[in-house]
NUROVEX-626517 format. One line per field, with one value per residue (C-alpha): chain; residue in three letters; x, y, z. Coordinates in steps of 0.02 Angstrom, whole numbers, plus 50000, padded with zeros to 5 digits. Example, Ala and Ser with C-alpha at 12.3 -4.5 7.8 and 13.67 -1.06 7.14 Angstrom:
2
mol <- A,A
type <- ala,ser
xx <- 50615,50684
yy <- 49775,49947
zz <- 50390,50357
//
This chain:
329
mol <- A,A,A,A,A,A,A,A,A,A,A,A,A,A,A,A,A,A,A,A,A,A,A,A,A,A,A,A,A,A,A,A,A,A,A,A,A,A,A,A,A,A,A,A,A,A,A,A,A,A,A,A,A,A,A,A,A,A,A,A,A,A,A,A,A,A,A,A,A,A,A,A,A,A,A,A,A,A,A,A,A,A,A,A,A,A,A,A,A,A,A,A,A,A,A,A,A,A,A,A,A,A,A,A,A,A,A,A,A,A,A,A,A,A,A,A,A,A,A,A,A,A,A,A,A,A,A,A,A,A,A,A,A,A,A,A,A,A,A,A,A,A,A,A,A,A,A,A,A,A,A,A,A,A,A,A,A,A,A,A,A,A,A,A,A,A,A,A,A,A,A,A,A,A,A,A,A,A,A,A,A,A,A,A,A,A,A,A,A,A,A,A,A,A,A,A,A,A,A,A,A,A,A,A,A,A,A,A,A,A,A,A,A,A,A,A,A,A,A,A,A,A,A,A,A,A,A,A,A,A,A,A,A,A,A,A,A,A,A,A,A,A,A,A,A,A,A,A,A,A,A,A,A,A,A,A,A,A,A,A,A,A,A,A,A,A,A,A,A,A,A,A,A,A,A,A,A,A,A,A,A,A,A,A,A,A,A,A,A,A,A,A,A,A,A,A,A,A,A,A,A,A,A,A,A,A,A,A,A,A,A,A,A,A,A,A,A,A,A,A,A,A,A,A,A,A,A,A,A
type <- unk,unk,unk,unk,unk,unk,unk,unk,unk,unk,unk,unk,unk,unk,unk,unk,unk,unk,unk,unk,unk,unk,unk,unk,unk,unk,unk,unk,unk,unk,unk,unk,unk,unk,unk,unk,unk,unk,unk,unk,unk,unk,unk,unk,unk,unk,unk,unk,unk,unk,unk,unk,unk,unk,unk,unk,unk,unk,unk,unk,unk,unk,unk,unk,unk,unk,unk,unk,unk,unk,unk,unk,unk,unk,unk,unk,unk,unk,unk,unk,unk,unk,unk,unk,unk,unk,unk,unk,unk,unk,unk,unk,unk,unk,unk,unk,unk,unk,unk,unk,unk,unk,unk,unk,unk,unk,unk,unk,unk,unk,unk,unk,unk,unk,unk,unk,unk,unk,unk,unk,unk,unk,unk,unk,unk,unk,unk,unk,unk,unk,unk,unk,unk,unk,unk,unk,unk,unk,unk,unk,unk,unk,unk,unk,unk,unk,unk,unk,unk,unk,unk,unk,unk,unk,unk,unk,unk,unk,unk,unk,unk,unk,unk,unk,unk,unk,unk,unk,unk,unk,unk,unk,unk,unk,unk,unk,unk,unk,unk,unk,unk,unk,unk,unk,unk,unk,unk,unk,unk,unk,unk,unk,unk,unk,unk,unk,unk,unk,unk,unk,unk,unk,unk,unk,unk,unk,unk,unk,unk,unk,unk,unk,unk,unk,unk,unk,unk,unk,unk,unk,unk,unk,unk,unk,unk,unk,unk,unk,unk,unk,unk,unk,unk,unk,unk,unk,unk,unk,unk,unk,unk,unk,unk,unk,unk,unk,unk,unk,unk,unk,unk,unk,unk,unk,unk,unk,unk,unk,unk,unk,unk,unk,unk,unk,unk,unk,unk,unk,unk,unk,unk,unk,unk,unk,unk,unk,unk,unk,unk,unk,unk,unk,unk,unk,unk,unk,unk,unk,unk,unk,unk,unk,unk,unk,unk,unk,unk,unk,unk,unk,unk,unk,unk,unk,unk,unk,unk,unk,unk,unk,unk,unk,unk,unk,unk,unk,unk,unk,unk,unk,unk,unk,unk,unk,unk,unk,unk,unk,unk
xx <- 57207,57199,57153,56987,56952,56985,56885,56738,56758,56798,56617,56513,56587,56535,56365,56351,56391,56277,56142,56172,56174,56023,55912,56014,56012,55835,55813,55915,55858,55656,55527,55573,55392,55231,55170,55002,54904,54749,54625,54488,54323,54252,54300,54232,54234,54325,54460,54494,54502,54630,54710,54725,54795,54937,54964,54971,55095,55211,55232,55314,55456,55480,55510,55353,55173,55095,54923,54759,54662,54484,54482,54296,54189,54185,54215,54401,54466,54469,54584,54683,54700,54763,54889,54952,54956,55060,55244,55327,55449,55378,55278,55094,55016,54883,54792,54675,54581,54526,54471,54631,54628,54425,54463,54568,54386,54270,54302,54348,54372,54496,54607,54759,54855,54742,54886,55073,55032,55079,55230,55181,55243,55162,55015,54937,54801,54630,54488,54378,54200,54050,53899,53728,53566,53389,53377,53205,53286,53231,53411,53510,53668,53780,53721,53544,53574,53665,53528,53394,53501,53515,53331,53257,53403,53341,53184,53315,53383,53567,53588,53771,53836,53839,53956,54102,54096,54165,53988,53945,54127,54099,53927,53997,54092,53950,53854,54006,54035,53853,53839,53674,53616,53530,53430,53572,53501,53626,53622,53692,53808,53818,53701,53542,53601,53623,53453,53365,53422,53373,53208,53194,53145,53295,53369,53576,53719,53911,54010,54167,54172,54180,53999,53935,54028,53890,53749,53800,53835,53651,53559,53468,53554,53577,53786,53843,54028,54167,54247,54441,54546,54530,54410,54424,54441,54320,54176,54265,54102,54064,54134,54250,54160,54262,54225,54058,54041,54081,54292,54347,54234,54373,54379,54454,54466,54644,54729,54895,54984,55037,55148,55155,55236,55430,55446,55630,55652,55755,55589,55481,55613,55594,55418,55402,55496,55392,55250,55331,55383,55179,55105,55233,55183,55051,54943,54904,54898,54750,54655,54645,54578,54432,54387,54382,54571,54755,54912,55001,55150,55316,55332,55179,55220,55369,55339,55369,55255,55129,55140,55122,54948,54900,54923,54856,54684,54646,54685,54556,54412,54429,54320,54195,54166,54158,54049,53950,53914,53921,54019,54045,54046
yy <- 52498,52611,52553,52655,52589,52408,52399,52469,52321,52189,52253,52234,52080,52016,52091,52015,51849,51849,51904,51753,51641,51702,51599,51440,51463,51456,51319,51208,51237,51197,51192,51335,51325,51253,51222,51254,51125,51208,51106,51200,51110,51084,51003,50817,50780,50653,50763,50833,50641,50603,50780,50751,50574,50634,50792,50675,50566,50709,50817,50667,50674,50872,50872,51016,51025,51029,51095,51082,51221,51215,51361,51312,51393,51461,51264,51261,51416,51520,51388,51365,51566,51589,51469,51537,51710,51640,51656,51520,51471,51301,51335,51347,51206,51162,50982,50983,50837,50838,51012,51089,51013,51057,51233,51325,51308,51286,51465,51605,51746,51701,51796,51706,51577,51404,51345,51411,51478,51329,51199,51019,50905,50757,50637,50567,50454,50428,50375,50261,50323,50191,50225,50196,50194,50201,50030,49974,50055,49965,49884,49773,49771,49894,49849,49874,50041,50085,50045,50131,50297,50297,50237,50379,50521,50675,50573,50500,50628,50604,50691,50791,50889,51021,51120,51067,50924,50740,50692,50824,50761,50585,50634,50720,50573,50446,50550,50550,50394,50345,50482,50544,50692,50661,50796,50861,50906,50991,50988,51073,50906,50716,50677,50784,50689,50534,50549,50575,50433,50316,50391,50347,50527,50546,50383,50388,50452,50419,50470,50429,50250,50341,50411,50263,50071,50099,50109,49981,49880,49893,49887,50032,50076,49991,49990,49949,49991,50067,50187,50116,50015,49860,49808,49886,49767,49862,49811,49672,49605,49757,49743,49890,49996,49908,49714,49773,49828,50021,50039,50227,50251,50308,50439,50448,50588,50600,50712,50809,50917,51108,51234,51434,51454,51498,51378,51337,51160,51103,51134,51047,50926,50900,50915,50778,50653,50683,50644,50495,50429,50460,50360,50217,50208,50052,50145,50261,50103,50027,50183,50256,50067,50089,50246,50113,50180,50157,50292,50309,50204,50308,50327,50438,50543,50638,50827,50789,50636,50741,50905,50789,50690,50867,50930,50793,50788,50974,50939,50781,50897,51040,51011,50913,51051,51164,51071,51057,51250,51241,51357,51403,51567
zz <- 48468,48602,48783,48779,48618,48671,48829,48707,48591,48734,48794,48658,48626,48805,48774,48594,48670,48811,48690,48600,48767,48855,48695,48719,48904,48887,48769,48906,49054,48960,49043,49181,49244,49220,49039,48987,48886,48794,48767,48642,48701,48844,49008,49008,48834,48708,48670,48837,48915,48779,48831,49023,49011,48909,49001,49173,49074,48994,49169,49219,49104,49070,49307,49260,49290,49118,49167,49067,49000,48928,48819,48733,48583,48422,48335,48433,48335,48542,48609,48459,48408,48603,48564,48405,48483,48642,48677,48560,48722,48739,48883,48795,48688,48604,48609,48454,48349,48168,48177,48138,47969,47935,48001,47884,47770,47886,47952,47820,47932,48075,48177,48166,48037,48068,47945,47969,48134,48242,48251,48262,48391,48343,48332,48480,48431,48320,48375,48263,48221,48185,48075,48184,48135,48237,48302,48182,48037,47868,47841,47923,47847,47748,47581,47632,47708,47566,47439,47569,47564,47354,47365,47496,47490,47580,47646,47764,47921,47966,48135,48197,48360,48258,48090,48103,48221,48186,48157,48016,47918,47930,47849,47722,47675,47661,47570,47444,47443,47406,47289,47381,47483,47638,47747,47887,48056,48156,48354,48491,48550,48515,48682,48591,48417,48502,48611,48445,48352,48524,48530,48342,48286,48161,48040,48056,48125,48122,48266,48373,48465,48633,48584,48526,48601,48733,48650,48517,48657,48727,48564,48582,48401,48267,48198,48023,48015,48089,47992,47995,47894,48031,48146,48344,48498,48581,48450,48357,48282,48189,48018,47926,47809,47696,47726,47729,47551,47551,47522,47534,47679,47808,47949,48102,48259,48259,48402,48383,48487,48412,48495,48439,48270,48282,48451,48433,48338,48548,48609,48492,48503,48704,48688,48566,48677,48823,48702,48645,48819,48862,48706,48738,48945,48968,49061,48940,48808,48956,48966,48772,48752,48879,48751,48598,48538,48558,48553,48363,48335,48353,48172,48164,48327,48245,48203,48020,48016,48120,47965,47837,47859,47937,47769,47680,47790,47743,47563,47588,47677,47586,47430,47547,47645,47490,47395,47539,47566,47747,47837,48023,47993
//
């Protein structure tokens, strides 16, 4: 090999091997700057509460800012499309609830992949819903309101914040499990939904604890049920949909955290402890109980365990919503 030829080859090599650095390089010195935590609703809301306390938790163990974004409208699909259009280096996430596995038939015309286009990082929490009713509603316990619903069907109004929202699904769900159509009336929010059904001009609604402990607590609406396998601290005399006569009645608000499809599996990796580290700080525990939840267990907070009931929840809404005929778009 002649000397020409050698230094040619000696550079390329240096040049092929820095090309393969630069990525790692990258990957270890995670996060270089500030990372971005898109939050797809609206500033003040369930889901950006449970958003801020973990992004407050996680800066302190990725030595980075991570720095809320509300990115609102269109259902969540505008904050979640800008994240599955962003860089995949780690450094732009998405904080999303049940939506993400209503959306991918909710919506059938999106701009990006609601389905392969995001890595997940794991679970974060679910929030328990409750089934309220006006407070002089003509039942007084689950089996009553159940036998009131078969009796009156689409005489009886079942209010929602709107196609789409956590509200609307856990409708759905009654409805199938009492194998009876009720007359939906969408709003523009829970507080119009939830003004409604104190006033007494619409019969029932189910909705998220954080919506509701308050006004359970005050009587100014009548509960029948929480919607999860075991009763909630925060309302322990309210029975399960379950002890109360109606098994198969469950639904939850989960939250998960998503970064851009492709994200190197380091990433995720560091991104998921930092998660982890948050759900397991006391603090955290103290504050998601003041909202009527509490943070996964471990277990669930792994990417894989995070994919997987992902998966399985848009299997389980997927004929609802279809048999339903209502679409978002």
């Amino acid at each position: 090999m002649s000397l020409i030829t050698r230094r040619i080859f000696m550079a390329a090599s240096a040049a092929s091997t820095a090309t393969l650095a630069a990525p790692a390089l990258a990957q270890a010195n995670f996060p270089s700057r500030p990372v971005s935590m898109v939050i797809p609703f609206a500033a003040g809301g369930p889901t950006d509460t449970v958003g801020r306390l973990i992004a407050q938790a996680m800066s302190t163990d990725l030595g980075q800012p991570v720095v809320v974004e509300n990115v609102g409208g269109a259902g969540g699909t505008l904050g979640a499309q800008r994240v599955a259009n962003a860089r995949p280096d780690g450094h732009t996430v998405l904080l999303h609830h049940i939506g993400m596995a209503t959306i991918p038939t909710l919506y059938r015309r999106l701009a990006y992949d609601a389905i392969n286009g995001f890595e997940t990082i794991g679970l974060v929490t679910e929030v328990p819903m409750t089934l309220i009713a006006r407070r002089n509603i003509e039942a007084t316990n689950l089996a009553e309101l159940v036998a009131l619903i078969r009796q009156r069907g689409e005489a009886l109004n079942y209010a929602n914040a709107g196609i789409g929202a956590a509200s609307h699904l856990c409708g759905l769900l009654l409805m199938k499990a009492v194998d009876t159509r009720m007359t939906t009336v969408p709003y523009r929010g829970t507080g119009p939904a939830m003004n409604d059904i104190v006033a007494g001009t619409v019969d029932l609604m189910c909705d998220q604890t954080t919506n509701t402990t308050e006004q359970i607590r005050a009587g100014t609406v009548r509960a029948f049920a929480v919607t999860t396998p075991e009763r909630i601290g925060a309302l322990p005399d309210l029975p399960t949909a379950a002890q109360a006569g109606l098994p198969g009645f469950e639904v939850s608000v989960w939250h998960g955290l998503y970064a851009p499809r492709a994200t190197p599996a380091p990433i995720v990796a560091r991104l998921n402890q930092a998660l982890v580290k948050a759900l397991q700080d006391e603090g955290i525990a103290r504050r998601f109980a003041d909202l009527g939840t509490a943070p996964v267990p471990v277990a669930r907070a792994t990417p894989q365990a995070h994919r997987e009931f992902w998966q399985a929840d848009i299997a389980k809404w997927r004929p609802l919503i279809q048999a339903a005929g209502q679409f978002a778009d």
